[in-house]
C-alpha positions as CSV (number, residue, x, y, z in Angstrom):
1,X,-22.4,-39.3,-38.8
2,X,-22.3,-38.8,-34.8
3,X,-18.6,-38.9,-33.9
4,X,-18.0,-39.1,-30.6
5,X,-21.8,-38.5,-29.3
6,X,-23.8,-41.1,-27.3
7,X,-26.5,-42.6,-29.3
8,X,-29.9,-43.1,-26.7
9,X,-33.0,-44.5,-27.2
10,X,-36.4,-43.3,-26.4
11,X,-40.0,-45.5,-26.3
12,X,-42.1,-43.9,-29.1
13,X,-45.6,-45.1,-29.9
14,X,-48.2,-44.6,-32.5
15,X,-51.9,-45.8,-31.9
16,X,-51.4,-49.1,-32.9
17,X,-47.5,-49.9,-33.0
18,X,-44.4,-49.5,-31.0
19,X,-41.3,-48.7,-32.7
20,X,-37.7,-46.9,-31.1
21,X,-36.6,-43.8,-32.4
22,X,-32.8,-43.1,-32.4
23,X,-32.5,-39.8,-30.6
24,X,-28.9,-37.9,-30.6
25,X,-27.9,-36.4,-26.8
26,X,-31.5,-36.9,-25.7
27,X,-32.9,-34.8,-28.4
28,X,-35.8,-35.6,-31.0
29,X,-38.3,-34.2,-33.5
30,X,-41.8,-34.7,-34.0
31,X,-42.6,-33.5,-37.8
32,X,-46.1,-31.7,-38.8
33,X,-49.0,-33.7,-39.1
34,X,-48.0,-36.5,-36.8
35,X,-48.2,-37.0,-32.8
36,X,-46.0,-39.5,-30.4
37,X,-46.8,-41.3,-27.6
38,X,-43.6,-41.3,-25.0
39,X,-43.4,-42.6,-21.6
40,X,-40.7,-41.1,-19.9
41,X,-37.6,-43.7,-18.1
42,X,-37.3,-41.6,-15.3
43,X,-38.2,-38.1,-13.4
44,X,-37.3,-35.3,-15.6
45,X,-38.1,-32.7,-18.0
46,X,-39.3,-32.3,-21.5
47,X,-37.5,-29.0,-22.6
48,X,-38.9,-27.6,-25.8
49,X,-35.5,-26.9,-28.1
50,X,-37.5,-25.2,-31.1
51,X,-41.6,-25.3,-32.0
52,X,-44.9,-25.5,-30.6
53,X,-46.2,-28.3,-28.8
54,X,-49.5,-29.7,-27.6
55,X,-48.4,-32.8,-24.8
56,X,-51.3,-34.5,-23.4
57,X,-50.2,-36.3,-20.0
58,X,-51.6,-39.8,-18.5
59,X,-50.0,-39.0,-15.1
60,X,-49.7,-41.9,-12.8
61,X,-48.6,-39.4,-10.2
62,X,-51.6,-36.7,-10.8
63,X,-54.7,-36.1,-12.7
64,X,-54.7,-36.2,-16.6
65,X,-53.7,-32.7,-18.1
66,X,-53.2,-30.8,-21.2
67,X,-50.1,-27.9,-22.0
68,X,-49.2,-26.0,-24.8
69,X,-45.3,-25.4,-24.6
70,X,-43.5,-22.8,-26.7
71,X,-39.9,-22.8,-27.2
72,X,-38.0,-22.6,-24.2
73,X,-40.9,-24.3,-22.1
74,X,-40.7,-27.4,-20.6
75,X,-43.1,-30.2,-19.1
76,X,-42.1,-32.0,-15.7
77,X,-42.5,-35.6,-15.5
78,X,-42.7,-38.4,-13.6
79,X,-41.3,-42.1,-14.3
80,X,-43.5,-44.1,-15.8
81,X,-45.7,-41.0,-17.2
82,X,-47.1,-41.0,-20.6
83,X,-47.3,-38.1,-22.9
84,X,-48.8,-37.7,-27.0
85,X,-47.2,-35.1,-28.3
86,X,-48.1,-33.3,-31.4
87,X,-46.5,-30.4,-32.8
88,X,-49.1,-26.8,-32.5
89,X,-48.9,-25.8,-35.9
90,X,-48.8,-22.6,-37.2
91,X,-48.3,-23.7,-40.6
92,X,-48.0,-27.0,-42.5
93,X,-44.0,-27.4,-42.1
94,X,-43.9,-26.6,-38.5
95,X,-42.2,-29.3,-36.3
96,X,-40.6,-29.7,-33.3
97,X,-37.5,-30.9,-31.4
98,X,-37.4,-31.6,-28.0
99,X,-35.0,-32.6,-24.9
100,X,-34.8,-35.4,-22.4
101,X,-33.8,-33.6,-19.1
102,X,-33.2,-36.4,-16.4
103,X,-33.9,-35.4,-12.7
């Protein structure tokens, strides 16, 4: 139940199909053992809530580049920009949840 909070969208992909995940307040998780293609709507900032995560950026404002963001990191980005994410597990029930920070 999400009284009185905004529902958004966000552009998920696996390899081979697109689906929409439901995100609440711009936030999301990724679970263990998968990894999510996004391509951000606008300049911004990926802000790491809780986790580890391995983002591999397809920048069509830079070169191609790889992070590893801890909790309380986060990953600039341009519009347009595509990132996998995959949680950088410690364990086999790590996950992460992560924030949409428009510019």
């Amino acid at each position: 139940m999400t009284t009185g909070v905004e529902m958004h969208r966000i552009r998920l992909t696996w390899p081979l199909f697109r689906f929409a995940l439901k995100t609440v307040a711009n936030h999301w998780h990724i679970q263990a053992g998968t990894a999510q293609t996004w391509v951000a709507p606008g300049a911004g900032r990926l802000f790491v809530v809780s986790g580890r995560v391995w983002a591999s950026c397809d920048s069509p404002c830079g070169p191609a580049t790889d992070h590893m963001l801890l909790a309380g990191d986060d990953l600039t980005v341009c519009v347009g920009q595509r990132v996998v994410l995959e949680p950088w597990a410690r364990g086999t029930h790590d996950e992460v949840f992560l924030r949409w920070l428009p510019a």
